[in-house]
N, C-alpha and C positions, 0 to 999 in steps of 0.2 A: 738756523741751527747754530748752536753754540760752541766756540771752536776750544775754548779754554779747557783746563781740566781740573775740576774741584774734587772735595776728599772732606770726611767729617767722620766723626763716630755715630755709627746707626742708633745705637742700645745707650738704654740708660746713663747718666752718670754715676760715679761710684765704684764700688767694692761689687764681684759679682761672680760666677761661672766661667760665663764667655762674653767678649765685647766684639762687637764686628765692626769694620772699619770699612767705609766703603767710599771708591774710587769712581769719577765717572766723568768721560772726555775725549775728546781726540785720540788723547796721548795715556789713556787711561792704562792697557798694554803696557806700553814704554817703560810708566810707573811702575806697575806690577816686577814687568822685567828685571828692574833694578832692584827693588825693595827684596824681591822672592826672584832668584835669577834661576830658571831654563830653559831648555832648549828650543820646547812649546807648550803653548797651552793646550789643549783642548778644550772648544766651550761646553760649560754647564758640569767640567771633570771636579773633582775637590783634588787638591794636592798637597801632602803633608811634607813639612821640614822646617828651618831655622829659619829665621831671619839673623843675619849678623852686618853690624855695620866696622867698619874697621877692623873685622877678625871679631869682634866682641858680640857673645848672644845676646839678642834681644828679648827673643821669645822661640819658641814652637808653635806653630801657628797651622791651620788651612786656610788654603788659597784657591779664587775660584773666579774665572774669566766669564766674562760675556760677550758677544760678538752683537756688535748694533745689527738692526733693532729687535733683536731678542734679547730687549732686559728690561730693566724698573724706567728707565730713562727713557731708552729707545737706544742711546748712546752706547759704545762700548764701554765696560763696565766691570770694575774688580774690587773683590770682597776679601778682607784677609778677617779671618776668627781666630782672637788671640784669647788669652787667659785674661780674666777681669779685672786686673791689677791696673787699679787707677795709674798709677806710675808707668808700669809697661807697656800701658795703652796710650801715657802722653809720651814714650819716647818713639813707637813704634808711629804714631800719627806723625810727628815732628821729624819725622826720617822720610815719613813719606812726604812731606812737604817740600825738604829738600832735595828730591829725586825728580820734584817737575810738578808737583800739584798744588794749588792754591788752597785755604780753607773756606769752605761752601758757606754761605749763608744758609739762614733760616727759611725752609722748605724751600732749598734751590734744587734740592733733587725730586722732587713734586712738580716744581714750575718746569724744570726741562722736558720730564712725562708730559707735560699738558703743552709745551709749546712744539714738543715732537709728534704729537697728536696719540702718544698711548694711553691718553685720559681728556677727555672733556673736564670742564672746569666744577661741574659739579661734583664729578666723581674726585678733581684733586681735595673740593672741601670736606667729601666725605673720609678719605683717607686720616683728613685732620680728628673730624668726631667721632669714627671708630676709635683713633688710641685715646682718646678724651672719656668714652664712653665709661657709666657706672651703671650701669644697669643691663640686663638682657636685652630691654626694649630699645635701651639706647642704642645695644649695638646691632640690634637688628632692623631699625630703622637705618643707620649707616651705612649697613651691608650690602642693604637694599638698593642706598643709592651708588653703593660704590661698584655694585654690579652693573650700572649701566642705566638702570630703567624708569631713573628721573629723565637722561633725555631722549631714551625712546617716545617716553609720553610727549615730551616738548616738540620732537620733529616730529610726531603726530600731527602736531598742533600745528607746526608752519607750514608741513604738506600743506593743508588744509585751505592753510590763507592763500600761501603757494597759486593753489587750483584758481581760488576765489579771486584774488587778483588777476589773474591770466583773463580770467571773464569779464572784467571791468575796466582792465586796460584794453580790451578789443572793442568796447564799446566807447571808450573815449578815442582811440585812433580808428574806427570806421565809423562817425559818428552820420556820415549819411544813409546808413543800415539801421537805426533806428532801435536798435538793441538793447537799450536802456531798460525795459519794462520789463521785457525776457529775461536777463538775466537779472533783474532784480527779484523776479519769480523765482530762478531757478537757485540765488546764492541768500536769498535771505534766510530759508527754514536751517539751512547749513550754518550761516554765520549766526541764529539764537542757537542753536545745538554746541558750537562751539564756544562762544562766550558762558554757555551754562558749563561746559566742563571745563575750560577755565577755572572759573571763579569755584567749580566746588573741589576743584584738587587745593585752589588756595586757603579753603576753609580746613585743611586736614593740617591747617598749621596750631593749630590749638592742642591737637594731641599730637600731634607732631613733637612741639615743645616737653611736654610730657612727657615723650619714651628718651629725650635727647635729655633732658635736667631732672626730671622727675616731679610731681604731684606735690606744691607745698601745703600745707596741710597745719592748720594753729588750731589746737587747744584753747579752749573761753569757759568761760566759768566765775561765777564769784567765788569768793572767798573759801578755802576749807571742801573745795565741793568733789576734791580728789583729781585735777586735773594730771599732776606731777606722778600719783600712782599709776597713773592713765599711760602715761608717757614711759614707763617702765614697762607697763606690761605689756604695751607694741611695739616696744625695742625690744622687750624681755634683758633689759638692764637695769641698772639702777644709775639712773644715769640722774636721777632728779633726786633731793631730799624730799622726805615724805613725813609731815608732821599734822598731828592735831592740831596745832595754833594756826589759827589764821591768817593769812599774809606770810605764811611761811618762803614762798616764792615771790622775790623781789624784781629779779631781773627775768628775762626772755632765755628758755634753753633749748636749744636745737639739738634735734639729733635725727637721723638718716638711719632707714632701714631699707628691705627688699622685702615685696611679695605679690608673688606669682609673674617675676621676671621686672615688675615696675619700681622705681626707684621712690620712695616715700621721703620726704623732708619735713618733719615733725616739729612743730615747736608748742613749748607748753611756756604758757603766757601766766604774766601775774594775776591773782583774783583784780575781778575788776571791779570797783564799787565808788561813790562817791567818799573822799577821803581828804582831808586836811594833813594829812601824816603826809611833809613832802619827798622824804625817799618812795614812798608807798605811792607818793603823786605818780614821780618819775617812773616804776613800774609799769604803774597804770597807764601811761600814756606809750612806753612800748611794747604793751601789749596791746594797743589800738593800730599803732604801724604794722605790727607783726601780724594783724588781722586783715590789713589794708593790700598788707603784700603777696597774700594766701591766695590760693584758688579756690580751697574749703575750709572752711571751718567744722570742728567738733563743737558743739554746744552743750556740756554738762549740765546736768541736774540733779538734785540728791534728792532718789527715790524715796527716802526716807522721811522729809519734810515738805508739804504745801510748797506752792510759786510764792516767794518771795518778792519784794518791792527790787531786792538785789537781782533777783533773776529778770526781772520785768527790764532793767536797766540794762542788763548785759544787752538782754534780746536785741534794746532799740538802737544799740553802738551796731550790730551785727548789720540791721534792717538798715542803718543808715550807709555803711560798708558795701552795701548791696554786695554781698558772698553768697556764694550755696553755704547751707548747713546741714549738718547731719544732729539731730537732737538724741541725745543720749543720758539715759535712766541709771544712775550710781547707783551703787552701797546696797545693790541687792540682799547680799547675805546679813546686811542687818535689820531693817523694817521697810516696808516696801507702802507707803500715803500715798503716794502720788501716783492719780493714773493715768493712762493713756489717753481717757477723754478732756481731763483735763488739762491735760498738754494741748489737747488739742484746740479747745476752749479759747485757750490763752493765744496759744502760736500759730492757730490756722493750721492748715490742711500737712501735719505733718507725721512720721514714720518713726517715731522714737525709735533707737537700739536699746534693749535693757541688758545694763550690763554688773560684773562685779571687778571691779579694776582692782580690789583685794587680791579675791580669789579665780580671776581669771575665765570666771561666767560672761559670755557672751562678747568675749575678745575677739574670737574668731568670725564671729557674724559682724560685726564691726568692721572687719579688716576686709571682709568680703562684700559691703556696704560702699566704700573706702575704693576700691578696684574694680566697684561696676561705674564708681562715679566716674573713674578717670579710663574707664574704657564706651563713656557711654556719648562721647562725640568722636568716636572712632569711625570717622567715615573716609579711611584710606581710598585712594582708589586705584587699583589693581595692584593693591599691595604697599603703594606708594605713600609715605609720608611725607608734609611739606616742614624738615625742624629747621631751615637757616630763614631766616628772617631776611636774608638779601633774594633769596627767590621768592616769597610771600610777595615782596612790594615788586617785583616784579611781574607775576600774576597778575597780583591786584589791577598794577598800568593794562597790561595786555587785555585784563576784562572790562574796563576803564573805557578803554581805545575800540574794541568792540563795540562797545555802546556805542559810541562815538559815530562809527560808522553806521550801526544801522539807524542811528537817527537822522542820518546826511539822507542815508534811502529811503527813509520814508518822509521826510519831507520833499523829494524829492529834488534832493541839489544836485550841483554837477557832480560828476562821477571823479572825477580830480580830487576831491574832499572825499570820498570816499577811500580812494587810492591811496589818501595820504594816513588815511587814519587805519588803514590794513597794513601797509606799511611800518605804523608805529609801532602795534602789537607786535607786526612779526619782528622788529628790533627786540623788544621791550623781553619778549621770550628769549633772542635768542646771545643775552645776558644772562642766564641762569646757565647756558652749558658754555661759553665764552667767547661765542660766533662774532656777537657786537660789544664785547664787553671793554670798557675801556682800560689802558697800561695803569693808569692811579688804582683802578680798582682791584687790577690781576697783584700789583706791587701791595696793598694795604691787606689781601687777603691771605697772602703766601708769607708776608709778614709775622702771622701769627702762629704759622709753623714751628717747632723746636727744630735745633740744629739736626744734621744727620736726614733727614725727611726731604 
């Protein structure tokens, strides 16, 4: 337990409404008393009036106690909510500093919840990517974990070993009981059941990723073939110039939208084609990273005109990128050569969208195209999404280490190798809620908190 008593602003920086300022410590009370002085508190009461230091108004404020461990911390714990005035927010903080409190680092009142035990460590990282969150998905992947039920799953999982070790350590300490075989019968259909769900809750980190950043998503196309109108009319901005001339688009434009709760990350890339024009080079070659960086690609084609040598060229940059693509039919509303078989012809077993990025034909089936892709390795499981890539590789070990073990059982080695390798996993898991996790990693993680948190 931490005996000191820290202080920060909760809310934004800035010009605002209301800024709350929160206290929490030993002596967190004590502070309060001074800064907001009466007679008592009641916890969880709000209480209205002045703050004055020397006779002089600071602000009008609500004040509001907690009594450990009913609060964010666990810690006693006081919140004053002043007026947003960046100023009478730094004089009211710097008053509380000199009344007994120190200023908290970054996500120190996160790491005191997780070191008072009113949060496992998952749940402190999810609290980080809830306010980070852009999207519905994002924060409902967050929510999810910040409810708890990442490490209900994970103490599932060490029960598990838990048992299964219990059975393995009896047959290495009563080894002239001969146990071995028995309980290799009895924990091995256990330990593949449990290495399979393992490894497929670690698989839910693909769209995991997805609901936490969002689906990135690049525009290709050669030259003139409407990509930049394209990109307008799934933001429904004008976010790109839109020209007859060719090579009209030089550089790479990104832009972000939302649909149906998932966050889209858009970029419309320069025609790509062979070219001696070297600004048009340089284009062309970030619009090759910008493909490389993608999850999917849009593949344009202008319904209007036969495959091209240019379109045959985009295709092989794609094919060599190894991306999904979605192939899509332009400029409907002007002449419509090109068909579906011979797309198909050309690109193998594929689904054109036909669309008019003009007139707004076929946007909507596109966009719905778009969000089966990125709901279509959604294989949560019971709800659960895996988005920090420090629990992934920790999965990953613990399925790793499974293996591990049942390969010791069936070759039949000593049960000691066994032991050690059920023992790994059960570490290896129980680093995702902070059971084995070590001080460098809890310090690099809480690091990345903003102040006040």
């Amino acid at each position: 337990m931490v005996s000191d008593t820290i202080a920060a602003v909760a809310t934004p920086a800035g010009t605002g409404g209301v800024a709350v300022i929160r206290i929490s410590g030993a002596n967190a009370k004590d502070v309060l008393q001074r800064v907001f002085p009466r007679d008592d508190y009641v916890p969880g009461q709000m209480y209205y009036g002045s703050i004055k230091k020397d006779g002089q108004l600071l602000d009008m404020v609500l004040a509001v106690f907690f009594r450990a461990p009913r609060s964010y911390t666990g810690e006693d714990t006081a919140e004053l909510h002043c007026h947003g005035s960046a100023v009478g927010v730094e004089n009211i903080l710097r008053y509380v500093m000199e009344c007994g409190a120190r200023p908290a680092q970054p996500g120190e009142f996160t790491r005191r919840a997780f070191l008072n035990g009113k949060m496992d460590l998952s749940q402190a990282e999810a609290v980080c990517d809830f306010i980070s969150a852009s999207s519905q998905a994002g924060a409902k992947a967050s929510l999810g974990q910040l409810t708890g039920r990442l490490r209900e799953r994970v103490v599932e999982f060490q029960d598990v070993l838990t048992d299964a070790l219990a059975q393995v350590e009896a047959a290495v300490e009563y080894p002239e009981e001969d146990l071995e075989t028995e309980i290799t019968q009895d924990i091995r259909p256990v330990l593949v059941r449990l290495k399979k769900d393992i490894a497929h809750l670690a698989d839910t980190f693909a769209s995991g990723q997805i609901a936490k950043e969002g689906l990135y998503v690049a525009i290709a196309g050669k030259p003139n073939v409407g990509k930049s109108s394209l990109l307008n009319a799934l933001t429904n901005m004008d976010r790109a110039i839109v020209a007859d001339i060719p090579g009209t688009t030089r550089d790479t434009i990104e832009q972000s939208f939302t649909v149906e709760g998932i966050r889209i990350n858009l970029t419309d890339t320069a025609g790509i084609r062979r070219t001696n024009d070297f600004i048009e080079k340089q284009g062309v070659e970030r619009s090759e990273k910008a493909i490389n960086e993608s999850k999917l690609v849009i593949f344009m084609l202008d319904a209007g005109l036969e495959i091209t040598e240019e379109d045959q060229f985009v295709f092989k940059t794609l094919k060599n990128s190894q991306v999904d693509v979605i192939v899509v039919l332009n400029k409907l509303d002007a002449s419509e050569r090109l068909s579906e078989e011979a797309v198909k012809m050309e690109f193998g077993d594929v689904h054109p969208v036909r669309i008019s990025a003009k007139t707004g034909l076929g946007i909507d089936e596109l966009k719905k195209r778009i969000v089966d892709y990125a709901h279509m390795d959604q294989t949560a499981q019971e709800g659960i999404l895996i988005t920090n890539e420090r629990h992934r590789h920790a999965l990953d070990r613990a399925a790793e280490q499974m293996g591990d073990a049942l390969d010791a059982l069936d070759a039949g080695m000593d049960m000691d190798c066994v032991t050690i390798d059920l023992n790994g996993a059960w570490t290896s898991l129980g680093e995702i809620t902070g059971k084995t996790v070590s001080e460098e990693i809890i310090d690099r993680i809480f690091t990345k908190f903003c102040l006040g948190k």
